[in-house]
C-alpha positions as CSV (number, residue, x, y, z in Angstrom):
1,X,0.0,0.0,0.0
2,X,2.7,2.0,0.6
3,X,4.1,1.4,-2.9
4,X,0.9,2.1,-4.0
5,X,0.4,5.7,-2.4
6,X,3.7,6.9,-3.4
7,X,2.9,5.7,-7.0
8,X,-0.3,7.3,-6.8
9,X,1.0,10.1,-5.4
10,X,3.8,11.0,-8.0
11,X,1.2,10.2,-10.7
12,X,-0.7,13.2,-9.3
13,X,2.8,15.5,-9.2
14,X,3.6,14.6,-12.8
15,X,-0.5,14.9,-13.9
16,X,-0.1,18.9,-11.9
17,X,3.0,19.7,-13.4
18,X,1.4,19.0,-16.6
19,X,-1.5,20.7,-16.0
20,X,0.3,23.6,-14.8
21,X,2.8,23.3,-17.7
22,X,-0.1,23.2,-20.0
23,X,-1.5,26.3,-18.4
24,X,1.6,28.1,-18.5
25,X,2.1,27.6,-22.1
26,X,-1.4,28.2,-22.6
27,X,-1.3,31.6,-20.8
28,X,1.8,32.2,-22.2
29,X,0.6,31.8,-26.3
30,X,-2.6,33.8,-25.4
31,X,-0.1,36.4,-24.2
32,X,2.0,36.2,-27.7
33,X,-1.3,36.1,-29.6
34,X,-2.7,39.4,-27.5
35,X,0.7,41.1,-28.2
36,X,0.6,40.0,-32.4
37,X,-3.1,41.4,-32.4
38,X,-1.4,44.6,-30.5
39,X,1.5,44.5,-33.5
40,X,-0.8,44.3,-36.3
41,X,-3.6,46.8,-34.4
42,X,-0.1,49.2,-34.3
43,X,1.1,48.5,-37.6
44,X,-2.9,49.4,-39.1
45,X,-2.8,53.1,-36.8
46,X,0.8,53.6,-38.8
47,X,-0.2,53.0,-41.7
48,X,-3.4,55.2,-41.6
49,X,-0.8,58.0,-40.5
50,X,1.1,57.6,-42.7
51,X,-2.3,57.5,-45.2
52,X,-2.9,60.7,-43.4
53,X,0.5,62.3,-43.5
54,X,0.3,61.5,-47.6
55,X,-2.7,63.1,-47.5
56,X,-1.5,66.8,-46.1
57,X,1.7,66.5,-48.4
58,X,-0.6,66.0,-51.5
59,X,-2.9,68.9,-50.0
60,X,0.4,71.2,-49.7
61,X,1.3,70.6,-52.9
62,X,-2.2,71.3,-54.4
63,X,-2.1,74.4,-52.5
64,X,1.4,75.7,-53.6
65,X,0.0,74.9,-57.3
66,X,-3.1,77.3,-56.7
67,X,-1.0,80.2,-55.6
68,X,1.3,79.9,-58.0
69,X,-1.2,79.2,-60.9
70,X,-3.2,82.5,-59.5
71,X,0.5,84.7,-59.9
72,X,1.3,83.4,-63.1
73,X,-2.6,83.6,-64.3
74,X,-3.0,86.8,-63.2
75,X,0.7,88.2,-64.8
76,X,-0.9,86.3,-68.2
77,X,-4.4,88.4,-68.1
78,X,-2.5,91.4,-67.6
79,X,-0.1,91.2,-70.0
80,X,-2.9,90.2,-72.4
81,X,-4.6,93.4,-71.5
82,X,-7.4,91.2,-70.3
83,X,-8.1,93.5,-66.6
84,X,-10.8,92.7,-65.9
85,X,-10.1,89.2,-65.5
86,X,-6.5,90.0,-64.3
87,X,-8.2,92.1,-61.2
88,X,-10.2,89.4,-59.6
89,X,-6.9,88.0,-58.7
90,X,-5.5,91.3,-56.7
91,X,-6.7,91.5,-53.0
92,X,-8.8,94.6,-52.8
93,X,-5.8,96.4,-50.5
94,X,-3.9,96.1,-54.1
95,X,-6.0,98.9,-55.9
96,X,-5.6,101.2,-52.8
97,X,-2.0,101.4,-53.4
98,X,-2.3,101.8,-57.0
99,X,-4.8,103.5,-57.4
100,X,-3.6,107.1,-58.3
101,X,-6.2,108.5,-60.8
102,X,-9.1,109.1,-58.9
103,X,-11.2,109.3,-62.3
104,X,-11.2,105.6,-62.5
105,X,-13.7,103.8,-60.8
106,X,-13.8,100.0,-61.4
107,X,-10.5,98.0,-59.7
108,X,-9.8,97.0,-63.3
109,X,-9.9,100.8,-64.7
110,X,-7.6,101.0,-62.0
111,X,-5.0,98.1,-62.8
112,X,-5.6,99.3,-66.4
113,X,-5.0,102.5,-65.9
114,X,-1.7,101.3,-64.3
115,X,-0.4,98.8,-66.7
116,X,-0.4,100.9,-69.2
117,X,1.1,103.6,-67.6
118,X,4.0,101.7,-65.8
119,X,4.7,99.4,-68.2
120,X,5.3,96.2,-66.0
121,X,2.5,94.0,-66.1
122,X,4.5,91.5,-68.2
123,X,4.4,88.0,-68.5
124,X,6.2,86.0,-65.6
125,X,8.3,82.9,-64.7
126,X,8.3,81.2,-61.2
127,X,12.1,81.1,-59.9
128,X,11.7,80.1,-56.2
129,X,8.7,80.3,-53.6
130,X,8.9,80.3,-49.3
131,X,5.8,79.6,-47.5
132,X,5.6,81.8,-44.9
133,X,2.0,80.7,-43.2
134,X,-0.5,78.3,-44.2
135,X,-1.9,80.0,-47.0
136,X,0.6,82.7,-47.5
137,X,3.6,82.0,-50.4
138,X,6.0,84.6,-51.0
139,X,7.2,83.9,-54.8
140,X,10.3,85.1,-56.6
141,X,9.9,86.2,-60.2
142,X,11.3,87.4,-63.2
143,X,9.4,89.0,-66.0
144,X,9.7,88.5,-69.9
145,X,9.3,91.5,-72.1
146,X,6.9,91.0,-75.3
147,X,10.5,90.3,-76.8
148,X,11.4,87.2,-74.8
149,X,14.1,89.1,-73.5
150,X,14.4,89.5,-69.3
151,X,12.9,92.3,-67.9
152,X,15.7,94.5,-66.2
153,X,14.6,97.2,-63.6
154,X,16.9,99.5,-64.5
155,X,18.5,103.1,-62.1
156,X,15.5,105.8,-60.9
157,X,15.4,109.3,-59.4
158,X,19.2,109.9,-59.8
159,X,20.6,106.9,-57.9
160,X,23.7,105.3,-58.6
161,X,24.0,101.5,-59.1
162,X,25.6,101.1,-55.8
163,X,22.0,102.7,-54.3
164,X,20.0,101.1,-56.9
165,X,21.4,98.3,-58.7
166,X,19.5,96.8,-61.1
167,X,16.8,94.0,-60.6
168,X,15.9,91.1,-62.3
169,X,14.2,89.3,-59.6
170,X,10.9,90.5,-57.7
171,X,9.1,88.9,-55.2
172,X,4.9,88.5,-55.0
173,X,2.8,87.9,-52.1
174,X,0.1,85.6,-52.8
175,X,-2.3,85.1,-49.9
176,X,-5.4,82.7,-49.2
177,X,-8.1,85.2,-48.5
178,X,-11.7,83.5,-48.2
179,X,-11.1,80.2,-49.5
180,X,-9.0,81.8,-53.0
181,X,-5.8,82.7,-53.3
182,X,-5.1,86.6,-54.4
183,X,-2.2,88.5,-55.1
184,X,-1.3,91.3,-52.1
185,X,1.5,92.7,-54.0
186,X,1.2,95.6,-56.4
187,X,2.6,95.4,-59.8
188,X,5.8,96.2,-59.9
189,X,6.4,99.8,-59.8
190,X,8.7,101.9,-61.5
191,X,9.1,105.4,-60.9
């Protein structure tokens, strides 16, 4: 009887440790399993940032191409003597600062007026751009004459070409205001 208990009673060791040996594994692949759905849950949240993230870049992008397409559209119109097209791409604050015949009445008797009185509403090319804000580019241009040639601001008033030097390059403000871009910079102005 004695044998008996003590085979009986390593029979039920061996039979617990392998119930606890099965639990422990058991626990211990439900932990692995909860940690691969947690991987994969982790992975699916990066990849829809990164869905996201795409997302804004492709936005930017479509944003810098509406500003600049409004510079360059507007520099076409008004080259084309087209005003009154060309002046629904100004910011109203434009026409205030060049508006100096007070006989003119309509924003695009203004820019008219303007135009063909300075000389400078040329056609333009895009060299660079810096976006300051959201919704706010500052672009860097150069004008072409009706010649092809490069537009060259030239010396005014008396100064020298130390004071003065001569520009080729002009920046443009172009600004989101109420859900369309507008130019907030004047034509360029020469004295």
């Amino acid at each position: 009887m004695n044998k008996s208990f003590y085979f009986i009673s390593l029979l039920l060791i061996i039979v617990g440790c392998l119930i606890t040996g099965v639990s422990v594994y058991y626990y211990q692949n439900q932990k692995i399993i909860e940690a691969q759905s947690s991987i994969y849950d982790l992975e699916d949240e990066i990849e829809d940032l990164r869905s996201q993230l795409s997302a804004v870049e492709v936005n930017e992008e479509e944003e810098l191409n509406e500003a600049q397409e409004t510079l360059i559209t507007f520099c076409d119109l008004a080259s084309s003597e087209k005003y009154e097209e060309a002046a629904e791409l100004l910011a109203p604050e434009v026409f205030n600062a060049i508006a100096f015949n007070k006989y003119k009445s309509h924003n695009f008797q203004i820019l008219e007026y303007y135009c063909d009185s300075i000389g400078t509403c040329l056609e333009t090319e895009v060299i660079s751009y810096e976006q300051v804000t959201e919704g706010h580019y500052i672009f860097t241009v150069k004008f072409i004459n009706s010649d092809g040639s490069e537009f060259v601001r030239g010396l005014c008033c008396g100064a020298t070409g130390e004071e003065m030097p001569p520009g080729t390059e002009f920046e443009y403000h172009v600004k989101k205001i109420a859900d369309e871009y507008k130019i907030t910079t004047p034509p360029l102005w020469i004295p």
